[in-house]
C-alpha positions in Angstrom: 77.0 77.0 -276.0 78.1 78.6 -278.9 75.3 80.9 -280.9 76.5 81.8 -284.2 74.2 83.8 -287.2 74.9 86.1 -290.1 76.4 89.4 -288.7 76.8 88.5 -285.4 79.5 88.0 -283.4 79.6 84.1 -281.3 78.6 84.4 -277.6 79.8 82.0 -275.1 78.0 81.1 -272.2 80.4 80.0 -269.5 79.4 77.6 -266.9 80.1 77.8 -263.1 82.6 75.0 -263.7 84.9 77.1 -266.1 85.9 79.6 -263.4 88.7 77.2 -261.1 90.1 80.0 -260.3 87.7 81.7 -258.4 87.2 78.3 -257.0 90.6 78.1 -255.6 90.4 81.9 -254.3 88.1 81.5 -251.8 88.7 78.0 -250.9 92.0 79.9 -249.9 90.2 82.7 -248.2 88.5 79.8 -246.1 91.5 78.3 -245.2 93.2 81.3 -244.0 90.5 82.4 -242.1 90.6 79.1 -240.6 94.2 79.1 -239.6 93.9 82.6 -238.5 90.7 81.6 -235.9 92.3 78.5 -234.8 95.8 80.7 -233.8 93.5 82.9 -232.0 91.8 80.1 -230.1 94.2 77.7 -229.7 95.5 79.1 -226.0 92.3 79.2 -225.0 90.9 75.9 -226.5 94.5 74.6 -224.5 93.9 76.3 -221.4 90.2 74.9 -221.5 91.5 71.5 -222.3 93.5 71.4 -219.0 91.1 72.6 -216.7 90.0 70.3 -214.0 86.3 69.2 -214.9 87.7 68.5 -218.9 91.0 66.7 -217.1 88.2 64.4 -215.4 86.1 64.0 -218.2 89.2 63.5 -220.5 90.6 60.5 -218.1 87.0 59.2 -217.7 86.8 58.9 -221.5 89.6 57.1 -221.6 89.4 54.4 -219.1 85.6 53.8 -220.6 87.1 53.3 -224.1 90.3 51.0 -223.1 87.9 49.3 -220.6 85.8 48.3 -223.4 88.1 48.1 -226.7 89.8 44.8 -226.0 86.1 43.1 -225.8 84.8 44.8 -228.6 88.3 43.5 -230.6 87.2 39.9 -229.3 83.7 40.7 -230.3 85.1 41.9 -233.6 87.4 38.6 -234.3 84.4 36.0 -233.6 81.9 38.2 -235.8 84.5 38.5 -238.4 85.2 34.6 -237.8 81.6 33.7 -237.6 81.3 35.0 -241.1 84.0 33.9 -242.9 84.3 30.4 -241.4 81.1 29.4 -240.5 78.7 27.8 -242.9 74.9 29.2 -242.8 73.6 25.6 -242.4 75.7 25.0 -239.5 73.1 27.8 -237.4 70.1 26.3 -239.0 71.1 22.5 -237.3 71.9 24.3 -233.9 68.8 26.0 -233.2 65.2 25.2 -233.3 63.6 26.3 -236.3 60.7 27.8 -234.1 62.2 31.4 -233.1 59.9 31.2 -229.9 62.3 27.6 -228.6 65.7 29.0 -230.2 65.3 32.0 -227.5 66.4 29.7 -224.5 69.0 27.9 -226.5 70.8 31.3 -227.8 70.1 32.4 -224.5 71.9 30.2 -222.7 74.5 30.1 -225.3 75.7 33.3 -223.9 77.4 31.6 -221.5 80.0 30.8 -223.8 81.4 33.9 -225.3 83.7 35.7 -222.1 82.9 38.9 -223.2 81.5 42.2 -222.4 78.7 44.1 -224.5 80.9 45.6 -226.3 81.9 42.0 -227.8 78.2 41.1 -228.1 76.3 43.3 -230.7 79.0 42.4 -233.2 78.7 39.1 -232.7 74.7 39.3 -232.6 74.7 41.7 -236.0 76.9 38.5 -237.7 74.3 35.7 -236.0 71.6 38.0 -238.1 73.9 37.7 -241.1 74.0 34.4 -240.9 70.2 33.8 -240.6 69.9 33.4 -237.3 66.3 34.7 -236.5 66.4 38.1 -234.3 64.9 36.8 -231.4 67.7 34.4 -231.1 70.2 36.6 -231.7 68.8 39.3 -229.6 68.4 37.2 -226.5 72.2 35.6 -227.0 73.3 39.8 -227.0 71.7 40.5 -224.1 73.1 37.0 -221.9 76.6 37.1 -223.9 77.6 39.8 -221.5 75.9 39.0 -218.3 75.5 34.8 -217.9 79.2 34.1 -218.7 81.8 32.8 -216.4 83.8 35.8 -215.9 81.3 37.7 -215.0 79.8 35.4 -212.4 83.2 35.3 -211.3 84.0 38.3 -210.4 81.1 39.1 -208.4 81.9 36.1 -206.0 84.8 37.7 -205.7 83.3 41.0 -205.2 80.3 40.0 -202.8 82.8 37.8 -200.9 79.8 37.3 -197.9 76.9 37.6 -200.1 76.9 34.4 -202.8 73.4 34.9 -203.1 74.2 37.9 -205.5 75.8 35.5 -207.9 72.7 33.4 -208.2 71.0 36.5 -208.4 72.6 38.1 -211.0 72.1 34.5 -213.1 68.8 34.4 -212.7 67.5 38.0 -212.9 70.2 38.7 -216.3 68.8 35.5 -217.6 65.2 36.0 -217.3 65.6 39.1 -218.8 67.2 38.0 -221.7 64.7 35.5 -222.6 61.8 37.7 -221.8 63.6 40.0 -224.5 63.7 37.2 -226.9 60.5 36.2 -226.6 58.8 39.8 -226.6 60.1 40.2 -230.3 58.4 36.8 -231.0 55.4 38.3 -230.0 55.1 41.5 -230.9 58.8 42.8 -233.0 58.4 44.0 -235.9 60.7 43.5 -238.7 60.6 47.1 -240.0 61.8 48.1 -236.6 65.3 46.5 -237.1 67.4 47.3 -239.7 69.5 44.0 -240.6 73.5 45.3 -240.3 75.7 45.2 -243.5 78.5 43.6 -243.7 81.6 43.9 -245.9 80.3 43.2 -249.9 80.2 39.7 -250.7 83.3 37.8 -253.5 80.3 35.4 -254.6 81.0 31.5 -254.0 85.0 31.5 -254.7 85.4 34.0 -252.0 88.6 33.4 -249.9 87.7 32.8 -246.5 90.8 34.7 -244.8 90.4 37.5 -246.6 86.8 37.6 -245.8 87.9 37.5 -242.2 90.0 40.3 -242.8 87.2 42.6 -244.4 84.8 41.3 -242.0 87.2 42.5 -238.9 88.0 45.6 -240.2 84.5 46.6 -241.1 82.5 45.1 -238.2 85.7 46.9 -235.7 86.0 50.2 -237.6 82.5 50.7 -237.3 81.2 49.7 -233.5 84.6 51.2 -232.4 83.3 54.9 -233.3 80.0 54.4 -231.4 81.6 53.1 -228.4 83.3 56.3 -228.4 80.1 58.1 -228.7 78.9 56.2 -225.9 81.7 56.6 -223.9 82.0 60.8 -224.4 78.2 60.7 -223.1 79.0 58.5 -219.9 81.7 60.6 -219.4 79.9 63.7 -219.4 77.4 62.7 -217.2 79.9 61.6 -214.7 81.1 64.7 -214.5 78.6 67.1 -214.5 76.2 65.0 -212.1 77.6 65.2 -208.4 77.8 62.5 -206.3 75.0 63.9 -203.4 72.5 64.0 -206.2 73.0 59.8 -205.4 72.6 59.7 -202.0 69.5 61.5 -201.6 67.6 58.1 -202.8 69.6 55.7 -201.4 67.3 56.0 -198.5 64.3 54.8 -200.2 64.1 51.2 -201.6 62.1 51.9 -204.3 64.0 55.0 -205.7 67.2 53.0 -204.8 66.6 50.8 -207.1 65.5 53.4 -209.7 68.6 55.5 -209.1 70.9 52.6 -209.5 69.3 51.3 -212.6 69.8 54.8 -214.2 73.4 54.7 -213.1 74.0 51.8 -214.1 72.7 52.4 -217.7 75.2 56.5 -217.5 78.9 55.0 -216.1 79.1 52.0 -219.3 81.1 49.9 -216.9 82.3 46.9 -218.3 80.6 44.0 -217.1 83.7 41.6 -216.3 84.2 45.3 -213.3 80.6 46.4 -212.6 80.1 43.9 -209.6 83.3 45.8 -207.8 81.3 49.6 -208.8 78.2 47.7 -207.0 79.9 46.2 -204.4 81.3 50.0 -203.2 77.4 51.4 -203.0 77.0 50.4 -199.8 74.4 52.8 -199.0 72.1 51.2 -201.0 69.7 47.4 -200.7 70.9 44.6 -202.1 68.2 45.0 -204.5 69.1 48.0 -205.8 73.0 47.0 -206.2 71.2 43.5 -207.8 69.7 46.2 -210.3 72.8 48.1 -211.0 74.3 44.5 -211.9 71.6 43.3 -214.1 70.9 46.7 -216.1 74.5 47.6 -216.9 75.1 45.2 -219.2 72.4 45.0 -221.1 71.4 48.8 -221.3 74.7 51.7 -221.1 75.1 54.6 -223.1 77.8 52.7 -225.1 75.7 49.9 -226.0 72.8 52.0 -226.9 75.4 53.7 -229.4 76.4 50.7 -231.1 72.7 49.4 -231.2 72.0 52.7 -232.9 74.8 52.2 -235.4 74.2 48.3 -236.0 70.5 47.9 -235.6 69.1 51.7 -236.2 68.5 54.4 -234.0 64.6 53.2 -233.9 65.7 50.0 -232.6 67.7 51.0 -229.8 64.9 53.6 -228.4 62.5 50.9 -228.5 64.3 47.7 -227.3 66.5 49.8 -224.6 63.9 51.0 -223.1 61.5 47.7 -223.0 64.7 46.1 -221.4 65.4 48.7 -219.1 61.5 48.1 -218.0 62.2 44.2 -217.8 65.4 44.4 -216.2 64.2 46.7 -213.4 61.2 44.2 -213.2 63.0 40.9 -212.8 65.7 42.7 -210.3 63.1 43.1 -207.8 61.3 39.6 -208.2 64.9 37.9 -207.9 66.1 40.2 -205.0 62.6 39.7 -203.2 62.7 36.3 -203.5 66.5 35.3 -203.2 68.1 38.5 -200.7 
């Protein structure tokens, strides 16, 4: 501002913003220091890098992420698909309008979609979109990944003298997922979910491929970053937890089934494999490998991620952990009653 009067000489008061060069001086101080630090560090960051429990972790990473990327791309592709393709009123003539009957009927649905979990809470998160009520789409997440014919599959294969565990693993994932559904009939709250965004909206002469495009790149780029979050946690757990720590409850049922549970929900594997991870636990009742089967794919570290980035980190606390309860629950009523 310039002050001007009789007899005295203009004053200007200069702003922070007319001094760019300062500006650029220590933004270059910054940077220096930087480089300097990370020349310093970089043999040891290296030599850390390559050291045998960060080798494990590393490859453990890895596996977990290409294990799961090629569902969450199919997961990605029917969202995406299911957005740009599929008319509203095409959801509301499918399922019952009573949330409380179009939990068995998404539920069952599941069956469909070959996919892991990664696929499903894309695919759910576009169902929401789409006005599908939660319940429904909630239920269909949690069966997508553990009803469909891949994954019954593959545990015949893996429990070649044990076909009960296929029926079991129907029944018990199932049952859960209804339970799930109806549970947020009864007592959800719609404050407790936040509804996931998709890309913005053209208005009514939107082109439908290019809205597939958007809707695949946004709905991919963002559940691919948590399912790297999830995977760094599984990960770590599987390397800083030794194996011994395991066996010292494998000789009681009830903290068998406990332990199993928890490790199901800490390794992430992908459903379409976990029945060959159970299958190996020999030390353990059919029960508790029946739990490890039914948990993991409906609560894992990864999933809980991208329910935390689709749904809200108050969302996945509270329905992870009231499915963790219900899947643990119906695990031993099915393996009482059916091995």
């Amino acid at each position: 501002m310039v002050e001007t009067s009789l007899g005295s000489v203009p004053r200007i008061q200069a702003s922070p913003a007319a001094t760019p060069p300062q500006r650029r001086r220590g933004t270059g101080r910054l940077l220096t220091g930087a480089l300097v630090v990370a020349a310093i560090a970089a043999p040891v960051l290296a030599w850390a890098w390559d050291t045998g429990g960060v080798r494990a972790w590393r490859t453990l990473l890895v596996a977990i992420v290409v294990q799961g990327l090629p569902f969450l791309v199919l997961g990605t592709i029917v969202s995406a698909a299911i957005g740009a393709f599929v008319p509203a009123r095409v959801f509301a003539r499918l399922l019952p309008r009573n949330p409380a009957l179009a939990v068995p009927v998404a539920g069952v649905a599941g069956a469909v979609l070959p996919g892991c979990e990664c696929a499903s809470v894309p695919v759910a998160g576009s169902l929401m979109r789409r006005g599908v009520a939660p319940a429904a789409a909630l239920a269909f997440l949690l069966a997508a990944p553990a009803v469909n014919p891949v994954v019954l599959v593959s545990t015949a294969i893996a429990f070649p003298d044990a076909p009960e565990m296929v029926f079991a693993r129907l029944g018990a994932s199932l049952a859960t997922a209804l339970v799930m559904g109806w549970l947020w009939v009864a007592f959800g709250r719609p404050e407790w979910l936040r509804l996931p965004k998709g890309p913005a909206e053209h208005g009514a002469g939107r082109n439908p491929l290019d809205e597939f495009r958007r809707g695949l790149q946004h709905d991919f780029l963002h559940a691919g970053g948590f399912l790297v979050v999830g995977a760094a946690a599984a990960a770590t757990f599987n390397v800083l937890v030794p194996p011994s720590v395991l066996r010292t409850f494998s000789d009681s049922p009830w903290l068998g089934v406990l332990a199993l549970a928890v490790l199901a929900v800490v390794l992430a594997v992908c459903s379409e494999a976990d029945a060959f991870v159970a299958a190996s636990l020999t030390g353990f009742s059919p029960t508790a490998r029946l739990a490890f089967l039914v948990v993991g794919p409906m609560v894992d570290l990864k999933l809980i991620a991208l329910q935390s980035g689709s749904f809200g980190r108050a969302f996945a606390a509270r329905f992870s952990s009231a499915t963790f309860v219900v899947a643990v629950l119906a695990s031993i009523l099915t393996g009482g009653i059916l091995l």
